[in-house]
Backbone atoms as SQL, in Angstrom:
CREATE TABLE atoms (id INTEGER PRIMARY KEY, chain TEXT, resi INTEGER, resn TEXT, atom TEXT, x REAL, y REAL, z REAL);
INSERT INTO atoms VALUES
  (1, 'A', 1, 'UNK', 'N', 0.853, -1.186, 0.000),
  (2, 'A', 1, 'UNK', 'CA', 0.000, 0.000, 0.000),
  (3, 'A', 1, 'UNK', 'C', 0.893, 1.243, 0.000),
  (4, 'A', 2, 'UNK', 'N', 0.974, 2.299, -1.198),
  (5, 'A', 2, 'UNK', 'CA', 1.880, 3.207, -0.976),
  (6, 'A', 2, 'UNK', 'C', 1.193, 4.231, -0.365),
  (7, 'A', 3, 'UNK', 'N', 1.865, 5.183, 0.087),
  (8, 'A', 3, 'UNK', 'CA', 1.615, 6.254, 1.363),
  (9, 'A', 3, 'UNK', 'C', 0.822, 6.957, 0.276),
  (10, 'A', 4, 'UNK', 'N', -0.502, 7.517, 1.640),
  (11, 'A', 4, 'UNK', 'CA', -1.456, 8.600, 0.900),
  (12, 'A', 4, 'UNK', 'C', -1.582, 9.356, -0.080),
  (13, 'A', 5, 'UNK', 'N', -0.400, 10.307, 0.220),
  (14, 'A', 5, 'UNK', 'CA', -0.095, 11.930, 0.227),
  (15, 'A', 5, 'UNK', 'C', 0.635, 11.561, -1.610),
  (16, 'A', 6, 'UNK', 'N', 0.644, 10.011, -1.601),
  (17, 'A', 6, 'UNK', 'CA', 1.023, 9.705, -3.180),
  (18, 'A', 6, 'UNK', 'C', 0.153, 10.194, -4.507),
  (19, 'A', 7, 'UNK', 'N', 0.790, 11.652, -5.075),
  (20, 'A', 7, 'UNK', 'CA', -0.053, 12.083, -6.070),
  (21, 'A', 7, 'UNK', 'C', -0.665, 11.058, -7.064),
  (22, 'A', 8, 'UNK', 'N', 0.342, 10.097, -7.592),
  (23, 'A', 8, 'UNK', 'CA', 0.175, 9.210, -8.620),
  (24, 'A', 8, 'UNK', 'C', -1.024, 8.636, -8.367),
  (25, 'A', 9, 'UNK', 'N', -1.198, 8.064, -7.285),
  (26, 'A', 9, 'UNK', 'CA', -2.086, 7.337, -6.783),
  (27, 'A', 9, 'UNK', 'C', -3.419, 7.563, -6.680),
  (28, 'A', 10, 'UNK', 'N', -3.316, 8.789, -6.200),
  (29, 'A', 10, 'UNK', 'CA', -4.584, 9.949, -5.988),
  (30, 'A', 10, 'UNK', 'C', -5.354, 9.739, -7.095),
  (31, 'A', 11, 'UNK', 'N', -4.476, 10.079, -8.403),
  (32, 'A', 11, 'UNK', 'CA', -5.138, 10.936, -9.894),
  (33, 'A', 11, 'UNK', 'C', -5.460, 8.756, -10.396),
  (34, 'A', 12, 'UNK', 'N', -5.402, 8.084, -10.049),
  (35, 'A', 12, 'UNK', 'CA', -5.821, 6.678, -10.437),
  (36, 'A', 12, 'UNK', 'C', -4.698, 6.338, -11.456),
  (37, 'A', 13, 'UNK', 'N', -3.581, 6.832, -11.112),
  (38, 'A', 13, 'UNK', 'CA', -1.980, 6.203, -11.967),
  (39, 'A', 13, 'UNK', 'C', -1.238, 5.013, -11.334),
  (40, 'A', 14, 'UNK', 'N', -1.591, 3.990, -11.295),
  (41, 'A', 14, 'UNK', 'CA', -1.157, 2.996, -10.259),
  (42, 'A', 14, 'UNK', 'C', -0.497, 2.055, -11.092),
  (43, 'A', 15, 'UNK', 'N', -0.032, 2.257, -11.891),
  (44, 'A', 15, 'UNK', 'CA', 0.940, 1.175, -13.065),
  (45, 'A', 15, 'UNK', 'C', 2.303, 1.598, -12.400),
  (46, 'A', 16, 'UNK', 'N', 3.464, 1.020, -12.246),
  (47, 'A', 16, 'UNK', 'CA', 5.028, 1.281, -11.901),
  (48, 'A', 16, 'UNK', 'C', 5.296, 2.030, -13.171),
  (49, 'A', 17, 'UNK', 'N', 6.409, 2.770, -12.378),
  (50, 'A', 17, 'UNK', 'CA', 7.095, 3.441, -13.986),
  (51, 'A', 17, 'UNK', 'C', 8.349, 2.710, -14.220),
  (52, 'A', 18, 'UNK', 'N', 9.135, 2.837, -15.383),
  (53, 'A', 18, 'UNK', 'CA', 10.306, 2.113, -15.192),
  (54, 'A', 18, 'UNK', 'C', 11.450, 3.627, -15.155),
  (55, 'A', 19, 'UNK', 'N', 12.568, 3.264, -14.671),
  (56, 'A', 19, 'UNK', 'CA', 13.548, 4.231, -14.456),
  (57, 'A', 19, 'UNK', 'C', 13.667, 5.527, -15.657),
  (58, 'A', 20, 'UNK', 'N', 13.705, 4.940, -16.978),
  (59, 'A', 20, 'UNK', 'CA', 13.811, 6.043, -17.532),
  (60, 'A', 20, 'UNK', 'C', 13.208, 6.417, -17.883),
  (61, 'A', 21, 'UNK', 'N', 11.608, 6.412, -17.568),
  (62, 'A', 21, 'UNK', 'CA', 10.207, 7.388, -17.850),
  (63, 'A', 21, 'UNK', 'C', 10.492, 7.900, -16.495),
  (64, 'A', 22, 'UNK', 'N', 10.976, 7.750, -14.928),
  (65, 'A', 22, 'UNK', 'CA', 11.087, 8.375, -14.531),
  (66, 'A', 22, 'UNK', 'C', 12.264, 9.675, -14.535),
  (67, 'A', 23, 'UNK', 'N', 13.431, 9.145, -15.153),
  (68, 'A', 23, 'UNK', 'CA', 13.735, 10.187, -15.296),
  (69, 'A', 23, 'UNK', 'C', 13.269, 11.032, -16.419),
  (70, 'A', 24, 'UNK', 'N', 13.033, 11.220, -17.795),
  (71, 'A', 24, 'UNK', 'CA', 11.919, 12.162, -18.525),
  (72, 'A', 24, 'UNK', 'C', 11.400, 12.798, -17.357),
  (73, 'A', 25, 'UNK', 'N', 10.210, 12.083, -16.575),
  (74, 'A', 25, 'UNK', 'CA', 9.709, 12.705, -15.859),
  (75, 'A', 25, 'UNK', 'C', 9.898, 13.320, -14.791),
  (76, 'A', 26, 'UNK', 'N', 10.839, 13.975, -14.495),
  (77, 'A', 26, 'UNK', 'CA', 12.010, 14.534, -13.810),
  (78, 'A', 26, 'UNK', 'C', 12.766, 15.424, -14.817),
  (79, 'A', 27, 'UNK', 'N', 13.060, 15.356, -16.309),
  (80, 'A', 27, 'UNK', 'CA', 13.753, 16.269, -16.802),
  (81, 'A', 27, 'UNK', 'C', 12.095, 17.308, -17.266),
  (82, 'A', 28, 'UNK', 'N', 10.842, 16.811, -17.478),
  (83, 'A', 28, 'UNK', 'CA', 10.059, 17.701, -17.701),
  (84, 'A', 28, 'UNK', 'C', 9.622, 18.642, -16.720),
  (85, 'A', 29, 'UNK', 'N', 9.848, 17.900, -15.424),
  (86, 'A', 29, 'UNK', 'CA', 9.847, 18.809, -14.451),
  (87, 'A', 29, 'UNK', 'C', 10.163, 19.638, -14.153),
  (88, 'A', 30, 'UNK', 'N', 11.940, 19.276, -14.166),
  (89, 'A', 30, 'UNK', 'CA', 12.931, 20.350, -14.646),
  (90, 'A', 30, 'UNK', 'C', 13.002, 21.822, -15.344),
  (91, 'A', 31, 'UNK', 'N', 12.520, 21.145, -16.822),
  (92, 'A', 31, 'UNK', 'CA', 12.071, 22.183, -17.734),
  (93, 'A', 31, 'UNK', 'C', 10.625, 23.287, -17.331),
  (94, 'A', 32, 'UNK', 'N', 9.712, 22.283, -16.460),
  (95, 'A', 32, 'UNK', 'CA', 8.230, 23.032, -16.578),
  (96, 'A', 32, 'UNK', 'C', 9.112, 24.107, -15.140),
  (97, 'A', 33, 'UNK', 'N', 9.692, 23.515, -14.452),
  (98, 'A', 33, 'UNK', 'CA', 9.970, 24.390, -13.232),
  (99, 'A', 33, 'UNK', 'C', 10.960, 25.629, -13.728),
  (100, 'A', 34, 'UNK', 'N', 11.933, 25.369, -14.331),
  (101, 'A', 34, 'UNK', 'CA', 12.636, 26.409, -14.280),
  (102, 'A', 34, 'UNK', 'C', 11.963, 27.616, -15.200),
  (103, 'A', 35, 'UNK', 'N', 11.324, 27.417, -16.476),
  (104, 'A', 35, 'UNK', 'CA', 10.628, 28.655, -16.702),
  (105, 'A', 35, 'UNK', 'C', 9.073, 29.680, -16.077),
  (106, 'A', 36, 'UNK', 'N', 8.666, 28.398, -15.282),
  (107, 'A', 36, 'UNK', 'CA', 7.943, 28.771, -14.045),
  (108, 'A', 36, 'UNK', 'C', 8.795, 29.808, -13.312),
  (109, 'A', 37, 'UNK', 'N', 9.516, 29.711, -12.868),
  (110, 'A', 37, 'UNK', 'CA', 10.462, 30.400, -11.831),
  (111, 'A', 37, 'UNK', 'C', 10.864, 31.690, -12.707),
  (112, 'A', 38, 'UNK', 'N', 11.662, 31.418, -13.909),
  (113, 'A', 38, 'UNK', 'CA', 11.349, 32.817, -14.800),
  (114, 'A', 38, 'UNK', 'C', 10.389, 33.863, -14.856),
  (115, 'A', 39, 'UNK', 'N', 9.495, 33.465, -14.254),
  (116, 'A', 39, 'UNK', 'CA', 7.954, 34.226, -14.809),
  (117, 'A', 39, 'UNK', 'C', 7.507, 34.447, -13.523),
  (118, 'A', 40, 'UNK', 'N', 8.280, 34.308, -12.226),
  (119, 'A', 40, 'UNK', 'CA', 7.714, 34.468, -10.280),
  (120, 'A', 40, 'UNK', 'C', 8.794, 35.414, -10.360),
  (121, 'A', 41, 'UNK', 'N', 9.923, 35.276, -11.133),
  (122, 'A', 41, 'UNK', 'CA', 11.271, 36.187, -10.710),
  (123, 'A', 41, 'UNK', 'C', 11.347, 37.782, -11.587),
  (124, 'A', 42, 'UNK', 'N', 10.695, 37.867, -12.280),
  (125, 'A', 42, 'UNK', 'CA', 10.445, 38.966, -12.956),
  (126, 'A', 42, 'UNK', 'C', 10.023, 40.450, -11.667),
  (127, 'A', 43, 'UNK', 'N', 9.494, 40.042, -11.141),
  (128, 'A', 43, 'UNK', 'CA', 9.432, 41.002, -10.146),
  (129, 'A', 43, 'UNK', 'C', 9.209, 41.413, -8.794),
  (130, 'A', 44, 'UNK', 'N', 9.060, 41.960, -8.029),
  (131, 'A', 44, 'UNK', 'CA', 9.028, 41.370, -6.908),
  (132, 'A', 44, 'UNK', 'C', 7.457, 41.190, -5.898),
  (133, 'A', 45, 'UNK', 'N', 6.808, 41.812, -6.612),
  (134, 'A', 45, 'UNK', 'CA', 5.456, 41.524, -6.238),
  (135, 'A', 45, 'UNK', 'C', 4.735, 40.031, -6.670),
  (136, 'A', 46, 'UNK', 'N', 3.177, 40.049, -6.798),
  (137, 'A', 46, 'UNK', 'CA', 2.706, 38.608, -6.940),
  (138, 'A', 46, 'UNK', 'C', 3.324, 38.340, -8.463),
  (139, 'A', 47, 'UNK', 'N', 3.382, 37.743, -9.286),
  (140, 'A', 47, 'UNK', 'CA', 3.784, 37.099, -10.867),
  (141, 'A', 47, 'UNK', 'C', 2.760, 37.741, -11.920),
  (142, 'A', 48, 'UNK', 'N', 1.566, 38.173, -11.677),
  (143, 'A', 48, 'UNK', 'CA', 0.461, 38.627, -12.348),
  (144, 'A', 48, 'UNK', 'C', 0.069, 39.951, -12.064),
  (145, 'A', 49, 'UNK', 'N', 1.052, 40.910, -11.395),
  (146, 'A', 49, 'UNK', 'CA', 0.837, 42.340, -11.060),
  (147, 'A', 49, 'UNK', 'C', 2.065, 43.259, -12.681),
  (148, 'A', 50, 'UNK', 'N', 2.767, 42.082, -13.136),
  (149, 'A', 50, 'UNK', 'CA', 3.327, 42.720, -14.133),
  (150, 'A', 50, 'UNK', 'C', 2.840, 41.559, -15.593),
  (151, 'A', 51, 'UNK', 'N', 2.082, 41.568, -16.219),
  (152, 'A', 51, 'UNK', 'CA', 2.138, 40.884, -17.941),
  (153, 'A', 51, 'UNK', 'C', 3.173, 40.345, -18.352),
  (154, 'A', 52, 'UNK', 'N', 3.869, 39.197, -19.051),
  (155, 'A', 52, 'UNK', 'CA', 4.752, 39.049, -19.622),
  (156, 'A', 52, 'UNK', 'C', 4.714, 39.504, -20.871),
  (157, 'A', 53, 'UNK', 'N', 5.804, 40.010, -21.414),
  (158, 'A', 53, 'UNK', 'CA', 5.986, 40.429, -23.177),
  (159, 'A', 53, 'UNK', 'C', 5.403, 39.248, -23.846),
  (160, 'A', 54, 'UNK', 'N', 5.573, 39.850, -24.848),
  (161, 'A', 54, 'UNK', 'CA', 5.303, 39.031, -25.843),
  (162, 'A', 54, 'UNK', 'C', 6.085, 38.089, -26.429),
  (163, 'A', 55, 'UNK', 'N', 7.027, 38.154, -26.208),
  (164, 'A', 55, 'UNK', 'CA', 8.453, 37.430, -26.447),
  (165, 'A', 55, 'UNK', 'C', 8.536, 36.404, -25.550),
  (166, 'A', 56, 'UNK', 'N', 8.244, 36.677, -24.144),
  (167, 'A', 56, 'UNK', 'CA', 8.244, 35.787, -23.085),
  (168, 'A', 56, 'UNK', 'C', 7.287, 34.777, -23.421),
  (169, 'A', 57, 'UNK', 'N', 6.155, 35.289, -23.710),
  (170, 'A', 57, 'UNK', 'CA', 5.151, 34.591, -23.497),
  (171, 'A', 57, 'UNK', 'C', 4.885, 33.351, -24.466),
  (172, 'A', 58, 'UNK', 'N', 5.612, 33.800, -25.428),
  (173, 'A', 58, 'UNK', 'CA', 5.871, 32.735, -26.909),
  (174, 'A', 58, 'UNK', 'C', 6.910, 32.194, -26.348),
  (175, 'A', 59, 'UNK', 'N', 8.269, 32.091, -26.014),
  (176, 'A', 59, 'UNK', 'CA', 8.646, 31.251, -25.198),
  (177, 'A', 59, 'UNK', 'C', 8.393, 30.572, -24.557),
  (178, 'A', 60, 'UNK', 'N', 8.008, 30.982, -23.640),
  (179, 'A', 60, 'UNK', 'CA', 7.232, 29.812, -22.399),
  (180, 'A', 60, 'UNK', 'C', 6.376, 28.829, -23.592),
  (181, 'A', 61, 'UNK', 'N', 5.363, 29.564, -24.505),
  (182, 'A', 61, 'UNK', 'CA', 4.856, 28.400, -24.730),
  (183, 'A', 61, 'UNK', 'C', 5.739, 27.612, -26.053),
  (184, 'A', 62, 'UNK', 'N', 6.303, 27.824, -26.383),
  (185, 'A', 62, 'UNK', 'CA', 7.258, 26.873, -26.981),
  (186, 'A', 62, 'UNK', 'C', 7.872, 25.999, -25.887),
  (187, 'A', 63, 'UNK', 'N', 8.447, 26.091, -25.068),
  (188, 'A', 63, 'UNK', 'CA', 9.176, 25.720, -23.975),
  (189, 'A', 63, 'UNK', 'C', 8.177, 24.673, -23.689),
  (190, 'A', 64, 'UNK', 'N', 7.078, 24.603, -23.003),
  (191, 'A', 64, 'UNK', 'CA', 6.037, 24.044, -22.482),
  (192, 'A', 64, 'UNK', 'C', 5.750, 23.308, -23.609),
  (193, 'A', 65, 'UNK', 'N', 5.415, 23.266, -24.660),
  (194, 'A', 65, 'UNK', 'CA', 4.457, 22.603, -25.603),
  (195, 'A', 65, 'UNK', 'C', 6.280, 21.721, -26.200),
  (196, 'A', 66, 'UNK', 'N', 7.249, 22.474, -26.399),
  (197, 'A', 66, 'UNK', 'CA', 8.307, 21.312, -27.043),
  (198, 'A', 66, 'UNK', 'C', 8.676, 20.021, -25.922),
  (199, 'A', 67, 'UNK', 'N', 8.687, 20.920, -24.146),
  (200, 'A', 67, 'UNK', 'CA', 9.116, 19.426, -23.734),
  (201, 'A', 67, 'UNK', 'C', 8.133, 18.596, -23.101),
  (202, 'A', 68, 'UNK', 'N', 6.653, 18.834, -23.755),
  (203, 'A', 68, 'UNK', 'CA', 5.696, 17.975, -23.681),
  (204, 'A', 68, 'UNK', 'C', 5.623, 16.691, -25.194),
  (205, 'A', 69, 'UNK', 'N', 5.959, 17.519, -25.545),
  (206, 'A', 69, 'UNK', 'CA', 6.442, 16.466, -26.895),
  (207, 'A', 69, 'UNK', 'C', 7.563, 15.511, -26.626),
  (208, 'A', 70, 'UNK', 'N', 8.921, 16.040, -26.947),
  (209, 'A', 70, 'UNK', 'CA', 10.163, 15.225, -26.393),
  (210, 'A', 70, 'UNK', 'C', 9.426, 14.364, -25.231),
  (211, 'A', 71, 'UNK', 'N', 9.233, 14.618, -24.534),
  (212, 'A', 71, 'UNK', 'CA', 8.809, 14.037, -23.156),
  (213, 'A', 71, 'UNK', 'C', 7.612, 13.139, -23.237),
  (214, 'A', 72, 'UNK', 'N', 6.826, 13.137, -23.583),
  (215, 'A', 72, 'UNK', 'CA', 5.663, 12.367, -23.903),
  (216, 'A', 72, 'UNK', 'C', 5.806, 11.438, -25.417),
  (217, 'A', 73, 'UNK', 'N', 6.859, 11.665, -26.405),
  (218, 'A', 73, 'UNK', 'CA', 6.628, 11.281, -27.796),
  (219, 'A', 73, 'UNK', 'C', 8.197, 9.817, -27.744),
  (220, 'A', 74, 'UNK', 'N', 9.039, 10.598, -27.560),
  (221, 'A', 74, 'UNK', 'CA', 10.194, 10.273, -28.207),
  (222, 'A', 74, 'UNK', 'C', 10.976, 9.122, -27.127),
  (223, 'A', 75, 'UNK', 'N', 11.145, 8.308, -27.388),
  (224, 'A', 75, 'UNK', 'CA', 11.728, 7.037, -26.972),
  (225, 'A', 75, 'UNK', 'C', 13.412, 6.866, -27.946),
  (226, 'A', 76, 'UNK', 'N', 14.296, 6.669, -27.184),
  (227, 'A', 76, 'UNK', 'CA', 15.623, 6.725, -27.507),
  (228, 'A', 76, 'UNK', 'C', 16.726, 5.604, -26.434),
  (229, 'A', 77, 'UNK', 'N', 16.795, 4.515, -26.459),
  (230, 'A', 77, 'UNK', 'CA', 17.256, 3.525, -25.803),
  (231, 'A', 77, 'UNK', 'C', 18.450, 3.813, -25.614),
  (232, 'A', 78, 'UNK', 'N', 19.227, 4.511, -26.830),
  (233, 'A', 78, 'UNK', 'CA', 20.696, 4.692, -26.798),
  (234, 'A', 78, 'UNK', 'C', 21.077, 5.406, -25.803),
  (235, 'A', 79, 'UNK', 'N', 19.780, 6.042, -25.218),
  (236, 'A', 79, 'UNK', 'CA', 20.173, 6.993, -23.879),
  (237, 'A', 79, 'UNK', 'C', 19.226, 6.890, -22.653),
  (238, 'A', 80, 'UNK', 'N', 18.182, 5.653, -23.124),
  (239, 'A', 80, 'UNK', 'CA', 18.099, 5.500, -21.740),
  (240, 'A', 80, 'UNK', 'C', 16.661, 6.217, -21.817),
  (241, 'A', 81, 'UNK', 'N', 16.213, 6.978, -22.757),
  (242, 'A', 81, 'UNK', 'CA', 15.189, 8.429, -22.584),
  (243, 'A', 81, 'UNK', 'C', 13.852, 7.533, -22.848),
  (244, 'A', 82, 'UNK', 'N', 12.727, 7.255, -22.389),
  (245, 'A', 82, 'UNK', 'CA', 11.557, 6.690, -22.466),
  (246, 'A', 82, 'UNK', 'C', 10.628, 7.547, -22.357),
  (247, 'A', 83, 'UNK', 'N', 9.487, 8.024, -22.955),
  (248, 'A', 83, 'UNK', 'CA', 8.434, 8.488, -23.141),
  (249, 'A', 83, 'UNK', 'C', 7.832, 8.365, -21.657),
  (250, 'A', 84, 'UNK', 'N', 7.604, 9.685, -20.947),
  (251, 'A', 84, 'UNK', 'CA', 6.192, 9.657, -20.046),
  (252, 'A', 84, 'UNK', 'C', 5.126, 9.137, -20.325),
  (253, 'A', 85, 'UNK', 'N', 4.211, 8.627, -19.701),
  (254, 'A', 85, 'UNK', 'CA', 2.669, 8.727, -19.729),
  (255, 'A', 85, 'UNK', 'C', 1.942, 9.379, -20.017),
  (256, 'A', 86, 'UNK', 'N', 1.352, 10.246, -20.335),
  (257, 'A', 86, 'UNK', 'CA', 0.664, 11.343, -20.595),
  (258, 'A', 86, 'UNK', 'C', 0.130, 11.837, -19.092),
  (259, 'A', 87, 'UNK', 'N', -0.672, 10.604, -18.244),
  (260, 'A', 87, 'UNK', 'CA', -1.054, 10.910, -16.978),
  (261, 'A', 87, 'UNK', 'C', -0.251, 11.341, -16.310),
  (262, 'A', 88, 'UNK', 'N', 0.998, 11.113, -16.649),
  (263, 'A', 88, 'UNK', 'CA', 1.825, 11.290, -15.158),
  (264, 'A', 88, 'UNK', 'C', 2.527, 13.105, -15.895),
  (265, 'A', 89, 'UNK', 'N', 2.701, 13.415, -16.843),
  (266, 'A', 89, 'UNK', 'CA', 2.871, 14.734, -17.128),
  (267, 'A', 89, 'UNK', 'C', 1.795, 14.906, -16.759),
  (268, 'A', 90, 'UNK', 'N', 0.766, 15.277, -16.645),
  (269, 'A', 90, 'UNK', 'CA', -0.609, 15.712, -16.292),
  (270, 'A', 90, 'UNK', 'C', -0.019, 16.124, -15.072),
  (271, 'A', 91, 'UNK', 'N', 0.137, 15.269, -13.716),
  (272, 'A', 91, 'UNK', 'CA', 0.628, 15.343, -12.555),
  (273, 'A', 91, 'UNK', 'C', 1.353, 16.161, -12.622),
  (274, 'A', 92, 'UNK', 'N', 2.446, 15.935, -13.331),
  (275, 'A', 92, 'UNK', 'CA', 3.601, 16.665, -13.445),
  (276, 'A', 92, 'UNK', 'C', 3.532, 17.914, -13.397),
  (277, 'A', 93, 'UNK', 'N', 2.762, 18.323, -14.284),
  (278, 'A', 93, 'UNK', 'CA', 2.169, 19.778, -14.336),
  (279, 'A', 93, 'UNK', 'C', 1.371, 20.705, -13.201),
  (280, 'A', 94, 'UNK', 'N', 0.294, 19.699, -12.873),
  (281, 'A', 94, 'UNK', 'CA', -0.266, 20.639, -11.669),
  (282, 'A', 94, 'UNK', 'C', 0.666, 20.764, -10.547),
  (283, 'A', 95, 'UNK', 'N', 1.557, 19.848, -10.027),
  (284, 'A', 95, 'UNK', 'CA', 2.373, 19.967, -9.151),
  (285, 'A', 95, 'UNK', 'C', 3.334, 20.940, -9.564),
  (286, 'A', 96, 'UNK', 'N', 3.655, 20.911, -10.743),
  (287, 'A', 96, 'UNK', 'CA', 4.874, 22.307, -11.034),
  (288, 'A', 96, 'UNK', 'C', 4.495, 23.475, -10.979),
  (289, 'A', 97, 'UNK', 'N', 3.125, 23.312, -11.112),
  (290, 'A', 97, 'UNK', 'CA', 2.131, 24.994, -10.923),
  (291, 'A', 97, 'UNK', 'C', 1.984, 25.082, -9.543),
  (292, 'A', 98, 'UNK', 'N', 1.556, 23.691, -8.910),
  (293, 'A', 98, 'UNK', 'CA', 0.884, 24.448, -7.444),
  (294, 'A', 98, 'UNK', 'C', 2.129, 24.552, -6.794),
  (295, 'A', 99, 'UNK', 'N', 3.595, 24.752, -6.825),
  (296, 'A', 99, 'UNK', 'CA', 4.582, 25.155, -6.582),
  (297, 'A', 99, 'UNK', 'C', 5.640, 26.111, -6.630),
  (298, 'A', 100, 'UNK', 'N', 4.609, 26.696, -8.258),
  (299, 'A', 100, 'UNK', 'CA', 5.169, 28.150, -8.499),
  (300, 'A', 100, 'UNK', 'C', 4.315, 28.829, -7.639),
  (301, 'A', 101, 'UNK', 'N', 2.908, 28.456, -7.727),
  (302, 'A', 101, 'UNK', 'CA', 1.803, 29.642, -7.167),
  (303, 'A', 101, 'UNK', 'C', 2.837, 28.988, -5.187),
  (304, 'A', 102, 'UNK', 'N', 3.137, 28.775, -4.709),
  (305, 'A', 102, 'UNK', 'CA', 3.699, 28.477, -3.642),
  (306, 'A', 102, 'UNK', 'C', 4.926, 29.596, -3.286),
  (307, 'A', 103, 'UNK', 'N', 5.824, 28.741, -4.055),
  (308, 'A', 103, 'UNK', 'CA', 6.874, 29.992, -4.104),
  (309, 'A', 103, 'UNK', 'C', 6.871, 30.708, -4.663),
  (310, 'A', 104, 'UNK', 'N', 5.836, 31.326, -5.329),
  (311, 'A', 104, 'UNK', 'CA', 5.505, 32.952, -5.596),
  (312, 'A', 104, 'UNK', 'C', 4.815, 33.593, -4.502),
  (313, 'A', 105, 'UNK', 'N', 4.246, 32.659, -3.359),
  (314, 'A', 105, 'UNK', 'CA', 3.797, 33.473, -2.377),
  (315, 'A', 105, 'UNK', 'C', 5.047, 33.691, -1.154),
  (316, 'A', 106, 'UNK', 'N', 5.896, 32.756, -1.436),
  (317, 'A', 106, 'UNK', 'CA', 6.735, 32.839, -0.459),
  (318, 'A', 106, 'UNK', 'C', 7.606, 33.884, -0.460),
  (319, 'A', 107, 'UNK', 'N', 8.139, 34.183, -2.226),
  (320, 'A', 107, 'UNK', 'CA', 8.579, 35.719, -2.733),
  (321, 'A', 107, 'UNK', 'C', 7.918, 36.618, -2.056),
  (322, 'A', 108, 'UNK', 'N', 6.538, 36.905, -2.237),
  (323, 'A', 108, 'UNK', 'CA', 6.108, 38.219, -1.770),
  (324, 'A', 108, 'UNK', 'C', 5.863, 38.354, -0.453),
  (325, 'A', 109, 'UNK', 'N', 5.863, 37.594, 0.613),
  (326, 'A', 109, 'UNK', 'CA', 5.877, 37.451, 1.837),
  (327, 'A', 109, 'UNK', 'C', 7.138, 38.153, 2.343),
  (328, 'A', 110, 'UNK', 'N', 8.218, 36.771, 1.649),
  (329, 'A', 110, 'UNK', 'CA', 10.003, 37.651, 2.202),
  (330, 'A', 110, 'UNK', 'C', 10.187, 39.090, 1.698),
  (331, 'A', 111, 'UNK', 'N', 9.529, 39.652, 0.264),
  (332, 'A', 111, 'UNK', 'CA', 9.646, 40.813, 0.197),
  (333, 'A', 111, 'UNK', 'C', 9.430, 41.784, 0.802),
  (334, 'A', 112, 'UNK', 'N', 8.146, 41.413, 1.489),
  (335, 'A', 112, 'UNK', 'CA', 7.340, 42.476, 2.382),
  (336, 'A', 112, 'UNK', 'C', 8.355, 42.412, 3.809),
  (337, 'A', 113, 'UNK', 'N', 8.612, 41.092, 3.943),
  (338, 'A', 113, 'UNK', 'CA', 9.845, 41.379, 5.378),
  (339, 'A', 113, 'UNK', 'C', 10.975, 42.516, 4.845),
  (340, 'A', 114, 'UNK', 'N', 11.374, 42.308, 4.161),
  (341, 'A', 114, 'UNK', 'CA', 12.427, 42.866, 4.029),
  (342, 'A', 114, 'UNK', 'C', 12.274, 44.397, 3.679);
């Protein structure tokens, strides 16, 4: 019986993964997190008190939509790289959001200390 608080489990994903869909799923993370964090670090208030350009914003979604592809499509043995699930990027995603909206509150909190 795996522990509760197990997202996978929650959303009805109960198949094992094998190592290198977990890692994909770990480099999409990667990817969904760090331009998340781009877009909390822009300023120092909440993330949605300033618009992103237009430039940004086509980024991100290139960014988002290419390593949902790579990540969900492309299988490559020579390295190990195995295609996610689709479900488990799903996961992947709300957890990378409900973590920006997290530490974007934690930004404007320490800001206001300071």
């Amino acid at each position: 019986q795996p522990d509760r608080l197990n997202l996978f489990w929650y959303f009805g994903l109960r198949a094992p993964l094998q190592f290198s869909e977990m890692a994909t799923m770990m480099y999409i993370s990667l990817s969904w997190a760090g331009f998340l964090t781009l877009l909390s670090a822009r300023n120092d208030g909440p993330f949605w008190t300033s618009p992103p350009g237009a430039h940004l914003l086509c980024a991100f979604a290139f960014s988002v939509t290419a390593t949902a592809l790579i990540g969900g499509l492309l299988k490559a043995d020579a390295i190990s790289f195995w295609a996610c699930p689709v479900g488990h990027m799903g996961v992947t995603l709300l957890y990378n959001l409900a973590m920006f909206l997290a530490l974007d509150l934690v930004k404007v909190l320490s800001n206001r200390l300071l």
